[in-house]
C-alpha positions as CSV (number, residue, x, y, z in Angstrom):
1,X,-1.4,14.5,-9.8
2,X,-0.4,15.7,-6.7
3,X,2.8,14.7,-5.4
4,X,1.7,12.6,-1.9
5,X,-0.3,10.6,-4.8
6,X,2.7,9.9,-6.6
7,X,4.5,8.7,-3.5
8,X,1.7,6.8,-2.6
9,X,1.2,5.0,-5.9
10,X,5.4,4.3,-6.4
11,X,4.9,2.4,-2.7
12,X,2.7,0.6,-3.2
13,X,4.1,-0.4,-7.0
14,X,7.8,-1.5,-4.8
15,X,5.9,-2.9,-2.1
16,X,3.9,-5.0,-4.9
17,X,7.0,-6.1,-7.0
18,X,8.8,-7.1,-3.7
19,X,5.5,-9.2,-2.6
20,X,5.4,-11.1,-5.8
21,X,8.8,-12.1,-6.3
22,X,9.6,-15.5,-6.3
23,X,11.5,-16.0,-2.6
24,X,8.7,-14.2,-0.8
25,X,6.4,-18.0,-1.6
26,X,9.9,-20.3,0.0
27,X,10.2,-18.2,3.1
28,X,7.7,-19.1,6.0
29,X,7.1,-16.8,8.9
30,X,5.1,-18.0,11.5
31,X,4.2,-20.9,9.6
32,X,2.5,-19.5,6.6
33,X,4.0,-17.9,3.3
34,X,5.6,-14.4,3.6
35,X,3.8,-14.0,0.3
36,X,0.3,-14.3,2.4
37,X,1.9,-12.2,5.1
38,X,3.2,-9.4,2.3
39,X,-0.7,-9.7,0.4
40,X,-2.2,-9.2,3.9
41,X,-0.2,-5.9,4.9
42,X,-1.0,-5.0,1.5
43,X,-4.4,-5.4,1.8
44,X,-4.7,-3.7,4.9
45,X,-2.9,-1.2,4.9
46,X,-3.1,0.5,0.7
47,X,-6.7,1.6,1.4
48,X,-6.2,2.7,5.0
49,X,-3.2,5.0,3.8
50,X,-5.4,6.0,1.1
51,X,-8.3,6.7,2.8
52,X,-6.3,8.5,5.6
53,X,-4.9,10.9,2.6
54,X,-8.4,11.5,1.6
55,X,-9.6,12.7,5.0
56,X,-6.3,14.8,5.8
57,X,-6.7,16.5,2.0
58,X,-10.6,17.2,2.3
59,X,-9.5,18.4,6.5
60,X,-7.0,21.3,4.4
61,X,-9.8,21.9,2.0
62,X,-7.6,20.6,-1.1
63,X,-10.2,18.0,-2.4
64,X,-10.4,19.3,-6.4
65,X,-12.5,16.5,-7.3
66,X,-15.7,17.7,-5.5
């Protein structure tokens, strides 16, 4: 596994733990959960990172998969 996967995969493991932990549901931003906030950023941004590693690692020629 290449290492940007690694980094990539232990981010978005912390940034998951954080997002489910128990205060994240009692404290309201902007009048909605910062759960829903935390699931939305997640959502968003995990396959835009990942697709942006995709495109930079097929750009340097490193894709092994194909």
């Amino acid at each position: 596994m290449d290492s940007g996967d690694r980094w990539y995969l232990l981010a978005i493991t912390i940034f998951s733990v954080l997002a489910f932990m128990p205060w994240a549901r009692t404290v309201e931003v902007g009048g909605m959960a910062l759960f829903g906030w935390l699931m939305a950023i997640l959502m968003i941004f995990s396959p835009a990172i990942a697709l942006a590693q995709l495109f930079i690692r097929r750009k340097r020629g490193e894709n092994s998969g194909s």
